[in-house]
N, C-alpha and C positions, 0 to 999 in steps of 0.2 A: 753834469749828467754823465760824461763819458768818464769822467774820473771816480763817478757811486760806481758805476759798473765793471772796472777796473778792478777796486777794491774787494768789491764783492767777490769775481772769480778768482783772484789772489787769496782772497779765505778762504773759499770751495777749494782751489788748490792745494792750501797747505790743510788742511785735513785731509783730502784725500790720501796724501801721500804716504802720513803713518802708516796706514790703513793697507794701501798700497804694499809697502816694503816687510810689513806683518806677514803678507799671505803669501810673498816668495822668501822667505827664510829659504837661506841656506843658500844664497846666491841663484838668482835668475833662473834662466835657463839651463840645458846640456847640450854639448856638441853631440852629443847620441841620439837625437831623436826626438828629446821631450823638450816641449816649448815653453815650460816654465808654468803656463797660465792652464793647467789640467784641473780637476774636481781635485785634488790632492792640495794644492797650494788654497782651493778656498776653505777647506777643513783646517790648516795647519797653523793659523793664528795662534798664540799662548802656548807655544813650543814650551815641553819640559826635559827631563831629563831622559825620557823614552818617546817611542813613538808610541802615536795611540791605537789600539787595536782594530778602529775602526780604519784607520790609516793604513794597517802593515798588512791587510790580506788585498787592498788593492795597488801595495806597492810592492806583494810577494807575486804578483800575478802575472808578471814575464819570468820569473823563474818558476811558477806551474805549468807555463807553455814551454819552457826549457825541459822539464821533466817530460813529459808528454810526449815532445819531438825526440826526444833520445830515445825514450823507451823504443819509437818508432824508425831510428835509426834515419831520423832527417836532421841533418846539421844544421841546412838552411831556417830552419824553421827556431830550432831550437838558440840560435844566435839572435836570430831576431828575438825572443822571447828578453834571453838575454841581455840585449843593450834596451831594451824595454824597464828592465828592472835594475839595471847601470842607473839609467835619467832617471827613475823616481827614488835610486838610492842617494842619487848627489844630493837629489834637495830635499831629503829627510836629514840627509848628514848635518851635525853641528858640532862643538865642540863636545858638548856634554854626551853625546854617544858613540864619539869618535874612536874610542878603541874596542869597540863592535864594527862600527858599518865602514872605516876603516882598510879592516882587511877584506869585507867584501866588497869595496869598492876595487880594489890590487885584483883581488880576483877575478873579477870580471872583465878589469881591463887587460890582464893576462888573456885568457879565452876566447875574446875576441878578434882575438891577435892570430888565433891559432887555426888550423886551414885542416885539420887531420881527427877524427871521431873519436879515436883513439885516445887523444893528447885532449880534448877536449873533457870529455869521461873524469879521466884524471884530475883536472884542476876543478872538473865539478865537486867532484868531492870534498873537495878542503872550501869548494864555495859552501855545499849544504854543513860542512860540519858548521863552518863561521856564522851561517843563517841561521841554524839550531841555537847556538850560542846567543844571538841577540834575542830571539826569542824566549829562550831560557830565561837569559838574565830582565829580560822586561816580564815576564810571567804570566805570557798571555797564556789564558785559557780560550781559547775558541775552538768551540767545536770543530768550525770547518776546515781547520788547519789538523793533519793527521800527519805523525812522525812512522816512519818506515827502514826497515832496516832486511838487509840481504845479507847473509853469512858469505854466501857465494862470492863474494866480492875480493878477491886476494891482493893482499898485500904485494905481489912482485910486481901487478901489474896500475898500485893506485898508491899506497902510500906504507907507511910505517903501521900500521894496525890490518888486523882481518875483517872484513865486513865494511857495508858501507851502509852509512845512514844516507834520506832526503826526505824531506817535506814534501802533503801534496792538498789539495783543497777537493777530492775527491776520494772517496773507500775504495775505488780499484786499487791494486796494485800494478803500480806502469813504474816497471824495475828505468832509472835511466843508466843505470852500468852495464846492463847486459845487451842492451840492444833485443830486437825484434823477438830474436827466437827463445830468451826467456825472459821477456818483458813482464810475467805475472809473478816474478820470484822473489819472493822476502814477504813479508807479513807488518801489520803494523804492531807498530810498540807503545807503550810506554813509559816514560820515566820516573823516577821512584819518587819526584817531590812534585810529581804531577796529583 
């Protein structure tokens, strides 16, 4: 008898476990925050070569509260947002979309590192460019995700180009490079093969 039942949970085990290692693609857990076992890892069974859209507005959703705190001129806030969107970028990452999420993973662990508004600002940008880009190249259309773009944004003080794009899941405009006092500045866009 103790040996049927033995057996038994040794099957129940080894099925479970496919099943198991399915839904944390992309290795476990983060050292940042996310436990691994979020509503993200139960949707993300049958990984393909993108992420799925129902997936990417609630793995873009620490950098909508990154957006939002900056506009606001809270760092604190806007970091937490950020390693929020660090842990769900780990374990969307896999090979097949590695030279997208990639560099926004560098990114973000860059940013976190960084102690100063200014300097944060900055590596935002080359975050939203690189977010833009995975989104681009997976081709989501979703309405709730809106691309925004500030002229105002100069090159001496962010990078090699004038202007700065970011995403946001809101039609306000909450500028995150300008800070508080002109947090309503730039407008939304679109892109031409949108």
């Amino acid at each position: 008898m103790k040996k049927a039942i033995f057996i038994i949970l040794l099957i129940l085990f080894s099925i479970r476990m496919p099943l198991y290692s399915q839904s944390c693609h992309g290795g476990g857990g983060s050292s940042h925050g996310s436990s691994g076992h979020d509503s993200y890892n139960n949707d993300h069974a049958g990984h393909s070569d993108h992420l799925e859209i129902k997936n990417i507005v609630y793995i873009l959703k620490g950098y909508f509260d990154a957006v939002n705190a900056l506009a606001g001129d809270d760092l604190e806030k806007s970091k937490n947002g950020l390693e929020r969107y660090l842990g769900r970028m780990e374990i969307a990452a896999s090979a097949d979309n590695a030279a997208y999420t990639r560099p926004i993973i560098k990114n973000l662990e860059k940013i976190l590192k960084l102690d100063d508004i200014i300097k944060v600002r900055k590596e935002f940008k080359n975050l939203s460019d690189n977010t833009i880009k995975l989104i681009r190249k997976n081709q989501y259309k979703d309405n709730s995700i809106k691309t925004f773009y500030c002229p105002m944004v100069k090159k001496e003080n962010f990078s090699e180009q004038n202007g700065g794009y970011w995403i946001n899941n809101t039609n306000m405009i909450l500028n995150p490079y300008m800070g508080i006092n002109m947090q309503n500045c730039g407008e939304e866009i679109r892109f031409h093969d949108e």
